[in-house]
N, CA, C and O atoms as CSV, one atom per row, in Angstrom:
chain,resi,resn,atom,element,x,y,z
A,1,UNK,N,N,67.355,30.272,-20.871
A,1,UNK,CA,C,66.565,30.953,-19.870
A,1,UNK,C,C,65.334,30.112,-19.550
A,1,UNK,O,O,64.685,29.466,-20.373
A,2,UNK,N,N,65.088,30.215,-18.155
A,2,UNK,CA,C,63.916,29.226,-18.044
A,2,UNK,C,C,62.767,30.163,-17.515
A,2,UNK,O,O,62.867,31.131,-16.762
A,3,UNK,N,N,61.618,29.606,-18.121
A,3,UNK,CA,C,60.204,30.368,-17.621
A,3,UNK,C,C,59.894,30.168,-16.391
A,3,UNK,O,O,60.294,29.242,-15.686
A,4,UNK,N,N,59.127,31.086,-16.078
A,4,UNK,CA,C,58.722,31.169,-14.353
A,4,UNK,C,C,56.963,30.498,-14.391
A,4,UNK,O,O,56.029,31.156,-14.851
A,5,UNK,N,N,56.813,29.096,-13.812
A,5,UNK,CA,C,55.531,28.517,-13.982
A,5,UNK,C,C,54.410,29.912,-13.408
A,5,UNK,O,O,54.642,30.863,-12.661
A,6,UNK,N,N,53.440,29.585,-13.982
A,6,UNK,CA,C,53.184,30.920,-13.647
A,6,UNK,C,C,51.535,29.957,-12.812
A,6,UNK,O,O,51.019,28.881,-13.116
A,7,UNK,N,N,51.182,30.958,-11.750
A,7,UNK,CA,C,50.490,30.160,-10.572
A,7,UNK,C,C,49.238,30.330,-11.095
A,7,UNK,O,O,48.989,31.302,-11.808
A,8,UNK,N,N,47.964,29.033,-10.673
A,8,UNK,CA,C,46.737,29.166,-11.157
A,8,UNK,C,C,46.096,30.171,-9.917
A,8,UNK,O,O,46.387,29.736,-8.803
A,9,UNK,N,N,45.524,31.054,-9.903
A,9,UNK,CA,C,44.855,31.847,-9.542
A,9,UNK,C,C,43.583,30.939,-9.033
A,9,UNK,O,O,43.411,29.955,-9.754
A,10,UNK,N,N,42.617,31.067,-7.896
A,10,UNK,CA,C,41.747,30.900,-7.752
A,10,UNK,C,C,40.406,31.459,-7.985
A,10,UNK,O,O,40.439,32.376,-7.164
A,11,UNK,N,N,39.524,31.517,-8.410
A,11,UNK,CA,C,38.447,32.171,-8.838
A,11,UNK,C,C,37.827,33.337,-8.252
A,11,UNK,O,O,37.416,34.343,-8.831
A,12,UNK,N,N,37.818,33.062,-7.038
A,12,UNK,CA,C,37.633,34.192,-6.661
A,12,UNK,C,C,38.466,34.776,-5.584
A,12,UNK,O,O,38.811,33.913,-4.777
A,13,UNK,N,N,38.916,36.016,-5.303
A,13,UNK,CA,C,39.827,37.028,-4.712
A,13,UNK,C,C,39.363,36.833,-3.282
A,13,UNK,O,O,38.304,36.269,-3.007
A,14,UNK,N,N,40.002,37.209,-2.600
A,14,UNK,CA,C,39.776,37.287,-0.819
A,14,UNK,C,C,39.063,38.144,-0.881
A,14,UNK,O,O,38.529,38.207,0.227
A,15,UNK,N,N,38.566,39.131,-1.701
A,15,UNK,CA,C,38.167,40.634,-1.314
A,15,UNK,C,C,36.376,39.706,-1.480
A,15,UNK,O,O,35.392,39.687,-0.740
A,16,UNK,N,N,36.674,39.082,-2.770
A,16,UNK,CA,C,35.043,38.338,-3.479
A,16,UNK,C,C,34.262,37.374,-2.164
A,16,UNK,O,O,33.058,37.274,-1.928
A,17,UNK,N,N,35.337,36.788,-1.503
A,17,UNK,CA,C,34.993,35.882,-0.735
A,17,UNK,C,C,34.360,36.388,0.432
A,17,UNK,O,O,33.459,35.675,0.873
A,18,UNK,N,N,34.622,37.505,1.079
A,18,UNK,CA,C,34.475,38.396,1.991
A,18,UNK,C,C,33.230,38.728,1.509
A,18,UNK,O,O,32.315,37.954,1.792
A,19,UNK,N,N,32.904,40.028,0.623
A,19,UNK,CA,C,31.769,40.493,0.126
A,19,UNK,C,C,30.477,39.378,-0.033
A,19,UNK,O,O,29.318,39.670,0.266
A,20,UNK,N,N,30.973,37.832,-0.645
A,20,UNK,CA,C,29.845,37.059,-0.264
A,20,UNK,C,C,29.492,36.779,1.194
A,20,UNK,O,O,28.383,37.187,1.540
A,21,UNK,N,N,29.974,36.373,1.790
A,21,UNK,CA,C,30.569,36.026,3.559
A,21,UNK,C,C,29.335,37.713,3.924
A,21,UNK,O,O,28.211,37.563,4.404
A,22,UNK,N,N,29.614,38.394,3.749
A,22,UNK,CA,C,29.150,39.723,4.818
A,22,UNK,C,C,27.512,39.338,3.970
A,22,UNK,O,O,26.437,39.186,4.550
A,23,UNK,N,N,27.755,39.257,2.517
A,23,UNK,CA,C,26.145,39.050,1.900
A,23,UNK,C,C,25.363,38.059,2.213
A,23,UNK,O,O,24.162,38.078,1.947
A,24,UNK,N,N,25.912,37.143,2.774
A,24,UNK,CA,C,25.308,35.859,3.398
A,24,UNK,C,C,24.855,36.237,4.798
A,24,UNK,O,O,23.701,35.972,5.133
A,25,UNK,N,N,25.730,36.867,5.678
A,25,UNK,CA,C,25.582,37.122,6.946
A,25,UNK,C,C,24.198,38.256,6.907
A,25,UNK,O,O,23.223,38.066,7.634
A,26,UNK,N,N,24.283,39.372,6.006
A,26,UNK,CA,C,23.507,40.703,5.816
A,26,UNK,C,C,22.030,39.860,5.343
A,26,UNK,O,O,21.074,40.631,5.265
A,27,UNK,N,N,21.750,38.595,5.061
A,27,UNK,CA,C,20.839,38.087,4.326
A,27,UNK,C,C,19.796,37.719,5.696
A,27,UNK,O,O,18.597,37.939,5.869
A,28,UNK,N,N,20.852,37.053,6.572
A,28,UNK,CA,C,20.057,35.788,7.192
A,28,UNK,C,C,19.791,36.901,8.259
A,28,UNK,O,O,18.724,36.742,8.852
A,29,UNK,N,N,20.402,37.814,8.573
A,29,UNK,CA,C,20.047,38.723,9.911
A,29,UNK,C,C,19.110,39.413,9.106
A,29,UNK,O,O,18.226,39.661,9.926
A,30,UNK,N,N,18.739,39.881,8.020
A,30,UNK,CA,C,17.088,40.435,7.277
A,30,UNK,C,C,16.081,39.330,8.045
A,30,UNK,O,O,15.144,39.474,8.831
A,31,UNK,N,N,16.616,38.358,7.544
A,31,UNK,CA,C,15.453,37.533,7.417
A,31,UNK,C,C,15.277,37.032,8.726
A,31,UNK,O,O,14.150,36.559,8.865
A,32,UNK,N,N,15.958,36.968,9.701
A,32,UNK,CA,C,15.672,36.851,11.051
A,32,UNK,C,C,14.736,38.094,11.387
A,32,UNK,O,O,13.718,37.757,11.990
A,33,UNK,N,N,14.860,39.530,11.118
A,33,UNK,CA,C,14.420,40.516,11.577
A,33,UNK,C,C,13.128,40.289,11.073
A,33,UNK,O,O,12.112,40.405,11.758
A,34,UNK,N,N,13.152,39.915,9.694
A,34,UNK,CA,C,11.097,40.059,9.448
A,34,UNK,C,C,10.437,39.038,9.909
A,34,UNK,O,O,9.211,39.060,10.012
A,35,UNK,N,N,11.268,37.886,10.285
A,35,UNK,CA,C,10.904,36.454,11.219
A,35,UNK,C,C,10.136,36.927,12.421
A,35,UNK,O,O,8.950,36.630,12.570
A,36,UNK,N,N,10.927,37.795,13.435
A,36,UNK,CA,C,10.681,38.105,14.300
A,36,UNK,C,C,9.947,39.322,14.869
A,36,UNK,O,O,9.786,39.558,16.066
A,37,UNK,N,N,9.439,40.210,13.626
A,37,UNK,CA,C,9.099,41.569,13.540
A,37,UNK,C,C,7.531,42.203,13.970
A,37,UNK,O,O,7.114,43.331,14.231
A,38,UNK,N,N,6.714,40.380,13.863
A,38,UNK,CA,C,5.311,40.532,14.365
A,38,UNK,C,C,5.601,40.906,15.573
A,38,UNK,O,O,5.423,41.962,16.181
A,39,UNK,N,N,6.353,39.309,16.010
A,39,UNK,CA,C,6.472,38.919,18.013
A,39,UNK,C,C,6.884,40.734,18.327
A,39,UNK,O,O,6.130,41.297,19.122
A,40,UNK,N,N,7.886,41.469,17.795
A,40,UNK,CA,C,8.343,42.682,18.596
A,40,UNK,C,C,7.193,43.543,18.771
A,40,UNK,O,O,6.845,43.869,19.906
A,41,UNK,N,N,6.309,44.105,17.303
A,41,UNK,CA,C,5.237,44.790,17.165
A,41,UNK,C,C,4.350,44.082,18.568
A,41,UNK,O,O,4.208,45.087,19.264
A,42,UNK,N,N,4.135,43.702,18.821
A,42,UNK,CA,C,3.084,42.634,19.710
A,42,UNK,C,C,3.560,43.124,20.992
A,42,UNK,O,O,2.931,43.940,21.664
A,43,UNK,N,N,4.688,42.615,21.328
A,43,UNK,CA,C,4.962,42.906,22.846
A,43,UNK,C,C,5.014,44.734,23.215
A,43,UNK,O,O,4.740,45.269,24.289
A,44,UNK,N,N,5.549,45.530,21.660
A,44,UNK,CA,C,5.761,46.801,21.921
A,44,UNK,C,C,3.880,47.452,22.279
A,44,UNK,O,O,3.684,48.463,22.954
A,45,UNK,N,N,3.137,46.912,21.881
A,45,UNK,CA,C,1.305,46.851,22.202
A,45,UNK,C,C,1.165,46.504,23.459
A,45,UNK,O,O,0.674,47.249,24.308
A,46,UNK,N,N,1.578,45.366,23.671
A,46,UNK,CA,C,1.362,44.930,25.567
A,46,UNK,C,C,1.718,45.962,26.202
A,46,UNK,O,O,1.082,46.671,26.982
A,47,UNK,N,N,2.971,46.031,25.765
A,47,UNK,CA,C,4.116,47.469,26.642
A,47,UNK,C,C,3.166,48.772,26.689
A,47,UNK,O,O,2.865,49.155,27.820
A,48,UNK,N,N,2.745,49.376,25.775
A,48,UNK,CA,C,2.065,50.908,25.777
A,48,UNK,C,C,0.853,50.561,26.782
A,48,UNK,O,O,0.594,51.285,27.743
A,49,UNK,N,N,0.006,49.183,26.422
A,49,UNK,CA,C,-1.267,49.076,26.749
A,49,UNK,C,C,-0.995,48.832,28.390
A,49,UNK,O,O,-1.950,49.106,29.117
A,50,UNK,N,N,-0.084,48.465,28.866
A,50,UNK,CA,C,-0.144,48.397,30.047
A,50,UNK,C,C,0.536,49.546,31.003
A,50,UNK,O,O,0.545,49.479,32.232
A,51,UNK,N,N,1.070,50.547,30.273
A,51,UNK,CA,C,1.085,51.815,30.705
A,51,UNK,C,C,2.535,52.085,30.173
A,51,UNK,O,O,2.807,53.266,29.960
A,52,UNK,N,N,3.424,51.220,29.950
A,52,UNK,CA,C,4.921,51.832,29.626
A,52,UNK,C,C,5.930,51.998,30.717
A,52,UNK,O,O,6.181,51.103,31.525
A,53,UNK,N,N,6.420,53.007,30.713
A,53,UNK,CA,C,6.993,53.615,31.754
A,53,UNK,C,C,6.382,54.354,32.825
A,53,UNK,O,O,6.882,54.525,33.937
A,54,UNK,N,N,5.119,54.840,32.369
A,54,UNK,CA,C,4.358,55.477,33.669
A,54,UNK,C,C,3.818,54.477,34.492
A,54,UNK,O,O,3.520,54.859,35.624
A,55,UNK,N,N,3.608,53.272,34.219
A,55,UNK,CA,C,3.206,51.908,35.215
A,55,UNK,C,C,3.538,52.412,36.275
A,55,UNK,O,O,2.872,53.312,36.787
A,56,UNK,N,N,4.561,51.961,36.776
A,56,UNK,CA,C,5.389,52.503,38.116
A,56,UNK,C,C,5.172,50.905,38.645
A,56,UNK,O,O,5.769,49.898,38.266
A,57,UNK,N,N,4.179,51.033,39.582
A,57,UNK,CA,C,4.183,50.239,40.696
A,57,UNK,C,C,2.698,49.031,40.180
A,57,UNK,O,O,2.415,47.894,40.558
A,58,UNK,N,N,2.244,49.687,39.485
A,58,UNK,CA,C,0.772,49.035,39.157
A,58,UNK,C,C,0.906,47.301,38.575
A,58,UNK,O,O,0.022,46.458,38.733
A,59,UNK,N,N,2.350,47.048,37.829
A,59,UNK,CA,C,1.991,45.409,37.414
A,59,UNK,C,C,3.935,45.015,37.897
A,59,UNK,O,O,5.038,45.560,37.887
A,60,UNK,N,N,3.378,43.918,38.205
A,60,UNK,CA,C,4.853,43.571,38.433
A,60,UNK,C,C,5.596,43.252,37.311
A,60,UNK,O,O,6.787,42.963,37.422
């Protein structure tokens, strides 16, 4: 009877590879968001201070 070679497995699972992959992706879009989180605060200040939505016609 002959043995069945039995296959080396790779270290980590498709499922592992994924979960890093989304943790890498979930990382850099954080860190884009607090990158960019003054500039939003800032313009959302221009926005109120110059009236918002009630502006209307007053700034182009």
């Amino acid at each position: 009877m002959k043995k069945r070679s039995t296959t080396v497995r790779s270290a980590l699972s498709g499922r592992q590879v994924l979960i890093a992959q989304a943790g890498l992706v979930g990382g850099l879009l954080l860190a884009l968001f607090v990158k960019e989180f003054p500039g939003v605060v800032r313009e959302l200040r221009i926005y109120r201070m110059t009236g918002g939505l009630r502006a209307h016609r007053r700034y182009p």
